[in-house]
C-alpha positions as CSV (number, residue, x, y, z in Angstrom):
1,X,43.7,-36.1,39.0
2,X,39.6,-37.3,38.5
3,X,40.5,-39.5,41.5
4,X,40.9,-36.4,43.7
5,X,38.8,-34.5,41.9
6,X,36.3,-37.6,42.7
7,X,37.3,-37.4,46.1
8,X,36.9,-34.0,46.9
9,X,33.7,-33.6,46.0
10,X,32.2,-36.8,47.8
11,X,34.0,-35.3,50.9
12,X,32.9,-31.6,50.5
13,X,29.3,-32.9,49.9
14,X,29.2,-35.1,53.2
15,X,31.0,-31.7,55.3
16,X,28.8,-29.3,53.1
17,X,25.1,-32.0,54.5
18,X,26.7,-32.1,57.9
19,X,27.2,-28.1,58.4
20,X,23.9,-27.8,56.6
21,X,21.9,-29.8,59.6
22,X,23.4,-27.4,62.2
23,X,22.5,-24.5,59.4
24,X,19.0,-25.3,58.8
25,X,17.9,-26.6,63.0
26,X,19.7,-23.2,64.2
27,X,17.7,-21.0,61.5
28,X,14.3,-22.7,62.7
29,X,15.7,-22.0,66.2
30,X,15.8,-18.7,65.8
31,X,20.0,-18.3,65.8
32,X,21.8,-15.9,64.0
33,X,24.2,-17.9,61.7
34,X,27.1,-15.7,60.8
35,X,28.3,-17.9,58.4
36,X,28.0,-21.1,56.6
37,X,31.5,-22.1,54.9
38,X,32.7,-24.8,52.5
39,X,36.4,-25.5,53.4
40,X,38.9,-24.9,55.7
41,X,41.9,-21.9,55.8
42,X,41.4,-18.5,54.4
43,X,38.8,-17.6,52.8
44,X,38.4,-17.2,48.9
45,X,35.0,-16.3,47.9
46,X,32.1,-15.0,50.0
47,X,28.6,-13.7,49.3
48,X,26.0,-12.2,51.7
49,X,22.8,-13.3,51.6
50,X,20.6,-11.9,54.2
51,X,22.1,-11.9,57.3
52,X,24.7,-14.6,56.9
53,X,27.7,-14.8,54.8
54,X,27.9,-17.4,52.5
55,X,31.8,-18.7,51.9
56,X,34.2,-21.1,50.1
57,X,37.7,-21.1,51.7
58,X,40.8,-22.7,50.7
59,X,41.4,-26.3,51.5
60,X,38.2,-28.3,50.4
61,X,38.2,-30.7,53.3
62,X,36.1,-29.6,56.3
63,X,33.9,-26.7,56.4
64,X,31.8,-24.7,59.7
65,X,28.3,-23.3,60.3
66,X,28.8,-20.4,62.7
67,X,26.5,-19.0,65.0
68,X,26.5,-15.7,67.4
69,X,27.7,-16.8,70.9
70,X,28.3,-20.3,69.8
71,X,32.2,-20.5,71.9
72,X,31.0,-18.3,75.0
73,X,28.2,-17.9,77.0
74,X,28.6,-14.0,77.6
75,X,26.8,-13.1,74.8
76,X,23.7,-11.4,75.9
77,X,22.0,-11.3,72.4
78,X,18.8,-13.0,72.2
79,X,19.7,-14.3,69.1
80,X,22.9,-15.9,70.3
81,X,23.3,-19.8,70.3
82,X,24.3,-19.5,74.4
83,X,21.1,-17.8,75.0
84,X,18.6,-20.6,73.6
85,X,17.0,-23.1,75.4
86,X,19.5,-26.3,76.5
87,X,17.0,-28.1,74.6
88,X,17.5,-26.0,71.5
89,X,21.7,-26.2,71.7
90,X,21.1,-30.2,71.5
91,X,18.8,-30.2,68.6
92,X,21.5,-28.1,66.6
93,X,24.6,-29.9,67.7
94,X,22.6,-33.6,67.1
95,X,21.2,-32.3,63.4
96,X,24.8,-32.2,62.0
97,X,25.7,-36.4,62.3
98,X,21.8,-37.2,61.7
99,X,21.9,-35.3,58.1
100,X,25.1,-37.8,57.8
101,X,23.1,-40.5,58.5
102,X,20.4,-39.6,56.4
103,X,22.6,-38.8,53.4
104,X,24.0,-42.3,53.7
105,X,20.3,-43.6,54.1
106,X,20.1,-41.7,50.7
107,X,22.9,-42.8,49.2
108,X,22.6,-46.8,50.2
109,X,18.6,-46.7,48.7
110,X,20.6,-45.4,45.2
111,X,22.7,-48.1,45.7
112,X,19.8,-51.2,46.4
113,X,17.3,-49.4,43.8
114,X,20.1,-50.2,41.1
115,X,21.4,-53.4,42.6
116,X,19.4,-55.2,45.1
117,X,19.4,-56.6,48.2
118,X,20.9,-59.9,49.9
119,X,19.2,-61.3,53.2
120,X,20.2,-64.1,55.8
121,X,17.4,-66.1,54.2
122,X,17.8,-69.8,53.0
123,X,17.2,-69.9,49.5
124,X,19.4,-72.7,48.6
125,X,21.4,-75.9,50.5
126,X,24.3,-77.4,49.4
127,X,25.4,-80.8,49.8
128,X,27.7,-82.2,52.3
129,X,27.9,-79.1,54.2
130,X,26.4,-79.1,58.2
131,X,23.3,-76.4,57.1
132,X,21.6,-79.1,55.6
133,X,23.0,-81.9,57.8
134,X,21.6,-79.7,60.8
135,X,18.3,-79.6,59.1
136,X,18.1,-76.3,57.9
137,X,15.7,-75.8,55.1
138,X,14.9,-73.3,52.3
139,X,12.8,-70.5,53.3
140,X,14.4,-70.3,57.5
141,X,15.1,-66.8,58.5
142,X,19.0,-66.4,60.3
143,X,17.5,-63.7,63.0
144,X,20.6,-64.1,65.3
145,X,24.5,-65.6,65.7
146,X,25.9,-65.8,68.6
147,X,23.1,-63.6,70.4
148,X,24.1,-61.1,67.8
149,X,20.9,-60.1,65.6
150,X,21.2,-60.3,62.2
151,X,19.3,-58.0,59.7
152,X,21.2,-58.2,56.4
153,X,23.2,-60.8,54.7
154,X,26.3,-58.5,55.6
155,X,25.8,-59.2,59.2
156,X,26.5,-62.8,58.6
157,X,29.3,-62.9,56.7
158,X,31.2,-60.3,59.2
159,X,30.3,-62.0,62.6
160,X,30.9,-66.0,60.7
161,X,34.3,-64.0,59.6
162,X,35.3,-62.9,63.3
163,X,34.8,-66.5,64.7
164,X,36.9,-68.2,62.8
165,X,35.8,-71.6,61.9
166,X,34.3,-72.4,65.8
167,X,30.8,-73.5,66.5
168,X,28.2,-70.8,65.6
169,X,24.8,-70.7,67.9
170,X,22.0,-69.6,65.0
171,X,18.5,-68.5,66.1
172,X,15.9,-69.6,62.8
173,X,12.9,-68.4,62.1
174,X,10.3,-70.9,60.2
175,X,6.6,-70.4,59.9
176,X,6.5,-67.4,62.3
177,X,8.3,-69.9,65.4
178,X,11.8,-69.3,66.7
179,X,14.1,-71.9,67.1
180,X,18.0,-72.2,68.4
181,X,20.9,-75.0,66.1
182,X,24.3,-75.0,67.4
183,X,26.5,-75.7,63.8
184,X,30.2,-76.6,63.6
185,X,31.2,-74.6,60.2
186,X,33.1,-76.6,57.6
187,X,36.1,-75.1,55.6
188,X,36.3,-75.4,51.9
189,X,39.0,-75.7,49.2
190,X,39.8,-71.8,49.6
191,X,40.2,-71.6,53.2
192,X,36.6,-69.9,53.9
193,X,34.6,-71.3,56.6
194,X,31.0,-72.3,55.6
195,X,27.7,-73.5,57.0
196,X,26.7,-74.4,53.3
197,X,23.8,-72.4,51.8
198,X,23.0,-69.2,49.6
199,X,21.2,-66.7,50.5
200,X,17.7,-64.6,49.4
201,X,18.9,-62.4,46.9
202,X,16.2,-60.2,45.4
203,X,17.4,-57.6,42.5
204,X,17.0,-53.6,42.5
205,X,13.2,-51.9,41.5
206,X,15.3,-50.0,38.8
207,X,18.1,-52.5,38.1
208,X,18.0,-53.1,34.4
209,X,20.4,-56.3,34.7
210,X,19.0,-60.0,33.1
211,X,18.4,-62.4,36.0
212,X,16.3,-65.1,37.4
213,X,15.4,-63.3,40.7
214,X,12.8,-62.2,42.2
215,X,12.4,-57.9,41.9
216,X,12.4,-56.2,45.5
217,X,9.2,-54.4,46.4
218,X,9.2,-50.9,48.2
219,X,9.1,-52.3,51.5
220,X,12.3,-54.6,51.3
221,X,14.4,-51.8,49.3
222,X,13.2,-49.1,52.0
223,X,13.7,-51.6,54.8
224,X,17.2,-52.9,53.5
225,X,18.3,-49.5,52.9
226,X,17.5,-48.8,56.9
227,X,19.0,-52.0,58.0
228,X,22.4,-51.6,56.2
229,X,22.9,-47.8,57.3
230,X,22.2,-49.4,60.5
231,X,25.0,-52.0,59.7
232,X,27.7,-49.0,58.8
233,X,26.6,-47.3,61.8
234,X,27.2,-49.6,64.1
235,X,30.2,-51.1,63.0
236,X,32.1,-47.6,62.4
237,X,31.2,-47.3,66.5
238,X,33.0,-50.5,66.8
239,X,36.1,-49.2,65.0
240,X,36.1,-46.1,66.1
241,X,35.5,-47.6,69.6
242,X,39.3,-49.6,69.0
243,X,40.7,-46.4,67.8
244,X,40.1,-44.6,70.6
245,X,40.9,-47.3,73.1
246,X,44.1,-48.2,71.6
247,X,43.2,-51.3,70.1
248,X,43.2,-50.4,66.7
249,X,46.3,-51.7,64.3
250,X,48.1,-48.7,62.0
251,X,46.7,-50.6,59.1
252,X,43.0,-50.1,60.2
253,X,43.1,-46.4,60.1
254,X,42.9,-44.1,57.6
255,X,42.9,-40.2,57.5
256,X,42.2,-37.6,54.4
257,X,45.0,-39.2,52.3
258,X,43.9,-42.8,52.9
259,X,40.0,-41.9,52.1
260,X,41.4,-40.3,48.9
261,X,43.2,-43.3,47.7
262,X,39.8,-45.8,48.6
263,X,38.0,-43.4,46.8
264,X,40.1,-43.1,43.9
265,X,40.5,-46.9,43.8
266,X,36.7,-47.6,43.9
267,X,36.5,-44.9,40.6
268,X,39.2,-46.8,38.7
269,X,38.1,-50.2,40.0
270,X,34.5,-49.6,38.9
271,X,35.3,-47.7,35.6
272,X,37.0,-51.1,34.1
273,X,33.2,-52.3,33.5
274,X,31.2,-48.8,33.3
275,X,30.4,-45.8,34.2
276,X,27.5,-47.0,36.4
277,X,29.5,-49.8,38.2
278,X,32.3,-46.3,38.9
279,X,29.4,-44.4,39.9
280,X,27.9,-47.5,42.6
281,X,31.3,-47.8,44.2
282,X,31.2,-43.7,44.8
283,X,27.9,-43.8,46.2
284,X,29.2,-46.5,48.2
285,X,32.2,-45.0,49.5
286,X,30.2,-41.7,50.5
287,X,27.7,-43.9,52.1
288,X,30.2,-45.4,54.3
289,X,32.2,-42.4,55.1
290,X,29.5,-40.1,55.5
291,X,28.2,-43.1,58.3
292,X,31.7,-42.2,60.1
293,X,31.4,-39.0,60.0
294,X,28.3,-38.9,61.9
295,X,29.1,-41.6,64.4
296,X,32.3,-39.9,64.7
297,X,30.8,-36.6,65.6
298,X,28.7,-38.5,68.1
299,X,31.6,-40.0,70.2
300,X,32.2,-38.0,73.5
301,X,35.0,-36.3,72.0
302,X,36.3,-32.9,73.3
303,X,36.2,-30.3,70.2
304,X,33.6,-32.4,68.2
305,X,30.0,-32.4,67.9
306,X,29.6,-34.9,71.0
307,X,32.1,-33.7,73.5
308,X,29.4,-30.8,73.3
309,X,26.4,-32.9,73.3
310,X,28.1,-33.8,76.3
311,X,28.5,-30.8,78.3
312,X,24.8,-29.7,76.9
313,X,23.5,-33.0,78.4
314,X,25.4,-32.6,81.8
315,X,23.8,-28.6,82.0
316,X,20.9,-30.4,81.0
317,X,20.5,-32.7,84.3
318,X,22.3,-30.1,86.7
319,X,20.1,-27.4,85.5
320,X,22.7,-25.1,85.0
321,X,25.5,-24.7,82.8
322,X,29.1,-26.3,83.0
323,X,31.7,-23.4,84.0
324,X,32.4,-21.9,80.3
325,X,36.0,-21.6,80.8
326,X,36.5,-24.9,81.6
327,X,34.4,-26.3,78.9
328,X,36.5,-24.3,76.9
329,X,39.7,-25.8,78.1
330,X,38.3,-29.4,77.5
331,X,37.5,-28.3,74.4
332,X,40.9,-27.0,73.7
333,X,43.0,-29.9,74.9
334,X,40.3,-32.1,73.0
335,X,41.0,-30.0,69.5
336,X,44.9,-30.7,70.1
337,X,44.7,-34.0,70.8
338,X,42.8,-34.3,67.9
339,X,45.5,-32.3,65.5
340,X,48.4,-34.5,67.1
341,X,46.0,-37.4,66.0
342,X,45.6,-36.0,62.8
343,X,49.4,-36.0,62.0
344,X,49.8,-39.6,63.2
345,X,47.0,-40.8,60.7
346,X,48.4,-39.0,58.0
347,X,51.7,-39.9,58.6
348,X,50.4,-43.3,58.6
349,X,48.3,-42.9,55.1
350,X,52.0,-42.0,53.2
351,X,53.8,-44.5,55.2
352,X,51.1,-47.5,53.7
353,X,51.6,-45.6,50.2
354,X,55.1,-46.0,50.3
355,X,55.2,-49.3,51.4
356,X,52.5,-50.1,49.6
């Protein structure tokens, strides 16, 4: 029960930051916001404040920020979402995924200010392995693999996990030059491919934990914080990218029930040690889904956040809007494709359960 308690709230408080960008853009714009609700289904609480109703509805997952004339552009009220500038429509629709990605900015700074950061910097060699055969040395910089750049230690462990034990083409940086190795990994006694050294690690401004490192200044927590965001962001494009191509396995998606049970298994995973290790793996978790959330609600999508960016970016180049009625159509078929998606993700959340 705390787990979906737990869960319910980190998921209400990513929806409730999401509708709140669209709330707050479309009040500057000058939009009349009928309402702002928390949940989904019919409602059980409301309170007027001003001119908007204020509401909490039935099933905590989801919520909406809804304007005058946001679904039709016959509304003639100058107050109406249709009758603002194109440029005004984006701002609203974009503000809802960038307050995601600046909750989970928020949320991964908590995270580095009370643990600390690891970067692709040599700190250490070990011996017999091909870093320090290759001539690697303490202090070079990992800026790229593979012509992939590399900005956090996370980077490199993901793309050295995807290539699978081949050669790996490193760019170094020493003493402010830049310079290319080629390395053949070597695999140790658990099966993990290895190029053989550790990495900076530097711990958290507020961490209160014993340790021989070094303490992270401003700069590298603020900087780290940015970097890794940019690391959920971009790799939640990625999967989201299979998803929606077909590429994905069952076992790589998850829906409501899934994010319940990695929510609730981070809480009881955590709480074994303390409180504060439960509370890191929360923060976590919210990080990383409120990431997907905005990402998600950036993908060209019919129904979603960028299937209207879309058509607002198409009116925006033609100079006139797209046909209404056949936006709305897109729209529609988009919204039951995504319901029909919906049941096939959930369906496969109890299915893992089960077999689980």
């Amino acid at each position: 029960m705390i787990s979906i308690i737990i869960s319910i709230i980190v998921l209400s408080i990513i929806v409730i930051i999401h509708e709140f960008g669209h709330f707050i853009v479309a009040k500057k714009s000058g939009i009349l916001v009928e309402e702002f609700a928390v949940g989904m289904g019919p409602m059980i609480a409301s309170k007027q404040i001003g001119e908007t109703i204020y509401s909490l509805r039935a099933f905590p997952i989801g919520g909406f920020c809804r304007m005058m004339g946001e679904d039709s552009t016959g509304e003639i009220a100058e107050r109406s979402f249709s009758e603002k500038s194109v440029w005004a429509r984006i701002a609203v629709v974009f503000a809802g995924p960038f307050m995601n990605f600046i909750l989970a900015m928020l949320l991964i700074l908590c995270i580095t200010l009370t643990t600390g950061i690891v970067k692709p910097e040599i700190s250490a060699l070990s011996e017999g392995y091909p870093a320090k055969e290759a001539g690697l040395q303490v202090g070079d910089v990992i800026t790229k693999i593979n012509q992939k750049g590399v900005y956090i230690y996370d980077d490199f462990q993901l793309i050295m996990a995807e290539n699978k034990g081949e050669a790996v083409d490193l760019e170094i940086k020493r003493n402010g030059e830049k310079f290319t190795k080629i390395i053949l990994p070597k695999q140790n006694e658990t099966g993990r491919y290895l190029l053989g050294f550790s990495p900076l690690v530097k711990t958290g401004m507020l961490s209160s934990e014993e340790t021989t490192y070094a303490k992270a200044n401003l700069w590298d927590t603020i900087s780290y914080s940015f970097d890794t965001m940019v690391f959920y962001i971009r790799y939640t494009a990625m999967g989201l990218a299979k998803v929606f191509t077909f590429q994905a396995g069952k076992e790589e998606i998850s829906g409501p029930i899934g994010i319940f049970q990695i929510v609730g298994d981070s809480y009881k995973e955590g709480i074994k040690y303390s409180i504060g290790v439960a509370v890191q793996n929360i923060l976590y978790i919210g990080a990383v889904l409120s990431a997907n959330l905005g990402v998600l609600n950036l993908f060209p999508i019919p129904a979603v956040d960028g299937g209207r960016l879309l058509f607002l970016v198409i009116e925006a180049i033609r100079r006139k809007p797209v046909n209404p009625e056949m936006e709305g159509r897109v729209h529609f078929a988009g919204f039951v494709f995504l319901m029909l998606f919906m049941v096939f993700v959930m369906y496969n959340d109890i299915t893992k359960i089960l077999i689980g």
